[in-house]
C-alpha positions in Angstrom: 105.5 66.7 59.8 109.3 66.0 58.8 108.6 64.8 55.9 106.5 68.6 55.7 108.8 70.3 56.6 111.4 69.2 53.5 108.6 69.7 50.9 108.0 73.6 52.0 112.2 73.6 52.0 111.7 72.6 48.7 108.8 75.0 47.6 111.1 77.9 49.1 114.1 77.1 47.2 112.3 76.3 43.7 112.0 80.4 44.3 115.5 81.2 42.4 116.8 81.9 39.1 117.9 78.4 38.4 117.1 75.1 41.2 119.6 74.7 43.5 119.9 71.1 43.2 120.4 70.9 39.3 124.0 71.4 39.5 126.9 70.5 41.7 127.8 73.9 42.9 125.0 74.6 45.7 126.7 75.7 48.4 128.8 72.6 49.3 131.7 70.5 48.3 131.2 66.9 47.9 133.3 64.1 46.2 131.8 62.5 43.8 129.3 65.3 42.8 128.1 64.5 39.0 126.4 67.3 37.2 123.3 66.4 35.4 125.3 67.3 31.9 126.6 64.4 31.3 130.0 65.5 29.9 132.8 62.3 28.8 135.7 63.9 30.8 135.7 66.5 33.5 138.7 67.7 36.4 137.5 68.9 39.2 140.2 71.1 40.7 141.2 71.9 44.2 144.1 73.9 45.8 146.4 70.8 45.7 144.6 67.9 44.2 142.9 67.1 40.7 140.7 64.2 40.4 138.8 63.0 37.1 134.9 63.2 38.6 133.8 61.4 36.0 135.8 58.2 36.7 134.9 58.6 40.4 134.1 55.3 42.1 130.9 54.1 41.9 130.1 53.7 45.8 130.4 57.3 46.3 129.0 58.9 42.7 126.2 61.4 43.5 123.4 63.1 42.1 122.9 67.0 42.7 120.1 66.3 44.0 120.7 63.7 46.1 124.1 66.1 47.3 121.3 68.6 47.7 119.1 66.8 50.3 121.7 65.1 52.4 123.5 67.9 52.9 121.6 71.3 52.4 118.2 69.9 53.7 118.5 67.2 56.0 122.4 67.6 56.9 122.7 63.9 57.2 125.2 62.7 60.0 127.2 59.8 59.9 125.7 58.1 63.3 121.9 58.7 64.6 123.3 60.0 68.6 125.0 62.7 67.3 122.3 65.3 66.8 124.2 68.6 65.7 122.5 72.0 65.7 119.2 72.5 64.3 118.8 73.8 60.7 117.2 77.6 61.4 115.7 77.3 57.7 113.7 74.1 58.9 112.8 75.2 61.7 111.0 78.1 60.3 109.5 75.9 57.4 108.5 73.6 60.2 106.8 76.6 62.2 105.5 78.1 59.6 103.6 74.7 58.7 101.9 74.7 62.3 101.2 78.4 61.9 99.2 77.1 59.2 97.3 74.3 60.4 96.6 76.0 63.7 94.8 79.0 61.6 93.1 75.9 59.1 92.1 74.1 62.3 90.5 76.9 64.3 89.1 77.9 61.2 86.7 74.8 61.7 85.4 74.4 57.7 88.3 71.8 56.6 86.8 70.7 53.0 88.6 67.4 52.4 87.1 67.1 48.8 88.9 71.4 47.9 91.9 71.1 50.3 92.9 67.2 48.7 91.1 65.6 45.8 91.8 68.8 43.5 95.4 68.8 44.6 95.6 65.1 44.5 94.2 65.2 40.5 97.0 68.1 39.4 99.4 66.1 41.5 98.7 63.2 39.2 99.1 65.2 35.9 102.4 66.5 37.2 103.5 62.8 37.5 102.1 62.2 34.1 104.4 65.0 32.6 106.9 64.0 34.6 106.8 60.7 33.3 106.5 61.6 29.8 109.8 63.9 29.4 111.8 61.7 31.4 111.2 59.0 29.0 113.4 61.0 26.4 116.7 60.5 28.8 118.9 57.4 28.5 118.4 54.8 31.0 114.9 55.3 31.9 114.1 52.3 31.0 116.6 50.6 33.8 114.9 52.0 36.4 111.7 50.4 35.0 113.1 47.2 34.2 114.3 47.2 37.8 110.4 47.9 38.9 109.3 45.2 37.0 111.7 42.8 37.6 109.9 40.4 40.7 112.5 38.4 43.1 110.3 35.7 44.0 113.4 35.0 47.2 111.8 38.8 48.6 108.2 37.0 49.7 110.3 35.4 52.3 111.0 38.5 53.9 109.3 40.1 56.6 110.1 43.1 56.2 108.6 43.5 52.9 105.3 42.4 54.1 105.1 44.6 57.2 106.0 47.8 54.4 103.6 46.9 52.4 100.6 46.5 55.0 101.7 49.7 56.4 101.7 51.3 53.0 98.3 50.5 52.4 97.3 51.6 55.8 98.5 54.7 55.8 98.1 55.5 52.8 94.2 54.8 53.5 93.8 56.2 56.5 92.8 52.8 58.1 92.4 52.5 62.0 93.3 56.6 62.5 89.8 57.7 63.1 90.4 60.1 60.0 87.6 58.2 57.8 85.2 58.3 61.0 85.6 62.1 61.1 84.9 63.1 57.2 81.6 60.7 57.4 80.5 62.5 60.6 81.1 65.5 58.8 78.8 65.0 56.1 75.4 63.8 55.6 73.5 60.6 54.9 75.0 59.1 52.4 74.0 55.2 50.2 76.7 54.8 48.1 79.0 54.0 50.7 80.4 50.6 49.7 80.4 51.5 46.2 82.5 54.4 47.2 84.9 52.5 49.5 85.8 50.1 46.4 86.6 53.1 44.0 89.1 54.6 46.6 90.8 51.6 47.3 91.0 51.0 43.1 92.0 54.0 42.9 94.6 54.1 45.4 96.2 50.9 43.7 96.1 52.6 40.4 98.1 55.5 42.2 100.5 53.9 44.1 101.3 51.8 41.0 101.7 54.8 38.7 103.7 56.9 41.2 106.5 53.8 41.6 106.6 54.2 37.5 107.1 57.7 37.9 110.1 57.4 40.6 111.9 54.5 39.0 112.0 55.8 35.9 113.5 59.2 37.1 115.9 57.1 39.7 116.9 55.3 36.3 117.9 58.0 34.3 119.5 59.9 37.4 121.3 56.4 37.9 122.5 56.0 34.4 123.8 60.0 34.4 126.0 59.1 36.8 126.9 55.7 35.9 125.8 54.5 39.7 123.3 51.3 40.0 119.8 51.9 41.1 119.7 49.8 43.6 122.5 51.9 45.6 119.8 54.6 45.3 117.1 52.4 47.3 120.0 51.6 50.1 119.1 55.0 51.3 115.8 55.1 51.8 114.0 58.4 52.3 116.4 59.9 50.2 115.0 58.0 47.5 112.2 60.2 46.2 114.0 63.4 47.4 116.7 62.6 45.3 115.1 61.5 42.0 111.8 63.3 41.6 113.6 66.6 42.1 116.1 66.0 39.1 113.2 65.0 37.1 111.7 68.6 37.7 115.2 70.0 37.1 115.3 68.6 33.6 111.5 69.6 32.8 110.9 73.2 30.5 110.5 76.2 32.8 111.9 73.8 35.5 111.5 77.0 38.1 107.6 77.0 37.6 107.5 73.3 37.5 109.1 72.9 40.5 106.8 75.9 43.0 104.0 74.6 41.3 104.5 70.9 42.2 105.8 71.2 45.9 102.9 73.9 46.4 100.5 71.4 45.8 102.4 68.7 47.2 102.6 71.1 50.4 98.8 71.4 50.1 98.4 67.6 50.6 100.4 67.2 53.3 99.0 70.1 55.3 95.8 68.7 54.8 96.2 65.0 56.3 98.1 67.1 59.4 94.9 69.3 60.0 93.1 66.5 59.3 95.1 64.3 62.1 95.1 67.0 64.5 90.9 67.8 64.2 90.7 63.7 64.6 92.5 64.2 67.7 90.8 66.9 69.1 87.4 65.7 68.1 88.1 62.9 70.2 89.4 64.4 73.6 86.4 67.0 73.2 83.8 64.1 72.7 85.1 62.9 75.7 85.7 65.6 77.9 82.7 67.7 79.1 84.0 70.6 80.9 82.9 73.7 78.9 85.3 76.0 79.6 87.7 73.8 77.8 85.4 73.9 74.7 85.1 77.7 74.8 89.0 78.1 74.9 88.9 75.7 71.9 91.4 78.2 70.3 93.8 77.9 73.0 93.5 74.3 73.2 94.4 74.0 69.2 97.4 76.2 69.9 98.5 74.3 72.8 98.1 70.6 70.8 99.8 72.6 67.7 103.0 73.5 70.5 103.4 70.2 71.7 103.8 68.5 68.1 106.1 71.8 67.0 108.0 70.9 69.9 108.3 67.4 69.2 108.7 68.4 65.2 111.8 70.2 66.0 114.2 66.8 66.6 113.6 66.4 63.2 115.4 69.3 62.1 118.6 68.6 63.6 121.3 66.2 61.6 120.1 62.3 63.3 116.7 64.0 62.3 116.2 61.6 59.5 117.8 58.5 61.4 115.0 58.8 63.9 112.4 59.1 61.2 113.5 55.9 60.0 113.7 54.2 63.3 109.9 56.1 64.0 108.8 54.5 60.3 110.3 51.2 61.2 108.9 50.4 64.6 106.2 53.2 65.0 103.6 53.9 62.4 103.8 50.4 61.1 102.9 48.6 64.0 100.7 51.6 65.4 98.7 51.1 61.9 98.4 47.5 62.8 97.5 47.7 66.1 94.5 50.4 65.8 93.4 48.5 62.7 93.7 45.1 64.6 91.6 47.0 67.7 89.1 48.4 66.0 88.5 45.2 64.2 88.2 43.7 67.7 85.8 46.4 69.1 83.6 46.9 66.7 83.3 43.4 65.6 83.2 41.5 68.9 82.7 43.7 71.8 80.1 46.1 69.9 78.7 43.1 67.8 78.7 42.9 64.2 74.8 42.5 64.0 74.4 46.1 66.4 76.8 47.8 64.0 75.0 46.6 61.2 71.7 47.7 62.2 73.3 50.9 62.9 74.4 50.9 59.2 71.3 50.2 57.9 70.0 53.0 59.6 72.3 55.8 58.6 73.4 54.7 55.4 70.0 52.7 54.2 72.0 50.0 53.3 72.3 46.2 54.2 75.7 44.7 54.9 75.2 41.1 54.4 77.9 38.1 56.0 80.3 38.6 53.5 81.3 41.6 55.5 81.0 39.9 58.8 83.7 37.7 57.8 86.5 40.3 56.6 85.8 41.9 59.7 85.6 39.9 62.1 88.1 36.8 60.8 90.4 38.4 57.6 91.5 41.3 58.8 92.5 41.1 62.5 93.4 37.5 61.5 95.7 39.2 58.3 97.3 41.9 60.9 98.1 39.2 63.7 100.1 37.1 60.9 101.9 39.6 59.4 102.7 41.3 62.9 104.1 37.8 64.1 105.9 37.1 60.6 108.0 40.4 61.3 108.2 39.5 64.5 109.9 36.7 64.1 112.1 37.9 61.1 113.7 40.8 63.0 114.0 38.8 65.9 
């Protein structure tokens, strides 16, 4: 929900004459700050200094953009135990967000097909006009050269394999229970396989498109500023937040652009977090026959919407975004793996493969033959325990 909670910060600032982050002079005073006009010589004058900002070192050159998130948004600190106070204006944004997904969730009629795939398709357009007017700034093509250039040496390392696994997990929705709960919401259904292919194509094509996208904006942010991109990728979640936001800054009717993007990027995220939550509750509820708890189903959304709020709010602080990366690192990677690696396990071995497939055949009308038997049962747990143990051992 962090990650949330900056986009609807984002949504609510678009709402001004001019973005805040396409120019240096948004509320802060940074060293270093680089306008996006990319002026030959510049003094930047204080009550008993003068520095030339454009010959400012290259270690510490910034983006207003990326000035903008680290210290308007997320208020970095300089060390991960010291929390600060919380930012009010997140907090809100984070509250309002559950506000929303408790009334979505209690609601009960979640479409997954209105509330993402029409989002998801004007999402993509954005990128695609994204993409198109940043390819008339210089140094565009650096970021993409940078994409495209492979470093054969990174295979060896483990943490490139465990965040690209998780990437692909999360980004499906494998081992969550989240694909479980849209089937059981639907009907009977053949084309099941088929269907499974396309999305995972298409999420491929996506994923591969959107890295286009954001290195060619980090390039020509980079080459603004005459910084290297690869000092951009040193900082991780600031990436995007830094980059994709400058892009919209430099698009016509920027203003428009920019509500109109991070509304519909808000729309996604809200809709995997109701999504998430129903999974969980669907899944206490099947398990849990008292009926006075399902009659105070209401309450029981609001008190599962409190707890996460609650838990949301350490996020909003200044070490909110050092914990995130901690929480990325050694939480929803390995969680992905181990639900993926369990339910693997279960249904494959303790349920049995030939009961599940017989249960298949039944609802779907279709036949899985041994082909499936294997990935399940041998490639995938056997693909998760190896790449598990490979980080393992690297960050050991």
């Amino acid at each position: 929900m962090a990650v949330v909670t900056w986009v609807l910060l984002y949504l609510f600032s678009s709402m001004q004459e001019t973005l805040p982050w396409a120019h240096c002079g948004n509320g802060t005073v940074v060293p270093g700050c680089i306008s996006q006009e990319p002026p030959l010589h510049r003094t930047c004058l204080s009550a008993n200094f003068s520095e030339d900002v454009e010959s400012a070192p290259v270690e510490w050159a910034r983006a207003p953009s990326e000035v903008y998130f680290h210290s308007i948004v997320v208020r970095l600190s300089t060390e991960m135990h010291f929390f600060g106070n919380m930012s009010w204006t997140m907090l809100l944004c984070l509250f309002g967000g559950w506000i929303v997904t408790y009334l979505n969730v209690i609601r009960g009629k979640i479409s997954f097909r209105k509330t993402a795939i029409l989002p998801a398709i004007i999402v993509i357009l954005f990128l695609c006009g994204i993409f198109g007017s940043i390819t008339s700034d210089p140094g565009f093509q650096n970021g993409l050269h940078y994409y495209f250039s492979f470093d054969w040496k990174a295979l060896r390392k483990p943490d490139m394999w465990n965040d690209a696994a998780a990437q692909v997990a999360l980004s499906l929705g494998t081992g969550t229970s989240l694909l479980q709960l849209i089937g059981r919401r639907g009907s009977k259904y053949r084309g099941l396989v088929h269907d499974a292919v396309i999305v995972v194509l298409v999420n491929i094509v996506v994923s591969f498109f959107s890295g286009v996208v954001v290195f060619s904006c980090l390039g020509a942010v980079a080459k603004k500023i005459n910084r290297p991109c690869i000092k951009f990728l040193e900082e991780g979640f600031g990436t995007l937040f830094a980059v994709v936001p400058a892009a919209l800054a430099s698009l016509p009717g920027s203003v428009v652009c920019s509500i109109l993007f991070f509304s519909l990027l808000a729309l996604l995220c809200l809709s995997r977090i109701e999504q998430m939550v129903l999974t969980l509750l669907m899944c206490v509820l099947d398990k849990v026959s008292s009926s006075r708890l399902r009659k105070r189903y209401c309450f029981v959304v609001l008190g599962v919407c409190g707890v996460f709020f609650a838990i949301g709010s350490i996020f909003t602080t200044s070490a909110g975004i050092h914990i995130l990366a901690v929480m990325d690192t050694y939480v929803f990677s390995w969680g992905a793996f181990l639900l993926g690696f369990l339910e693997c396990i279960v249904i494959t071995w303790l349920y049995g493969f030939k009961q599940f497939a017989e249960d298949c055949d039944t609802v779907l009308q279709q036949t899985l033959g041994s082909g499936w038997m294997l990935i399940w049962s041998f490639i995938t747990p056997g693909t998760i325990m190896v790449v598990s143990i490979f980080t393992a051992m690297g960050s050991g």
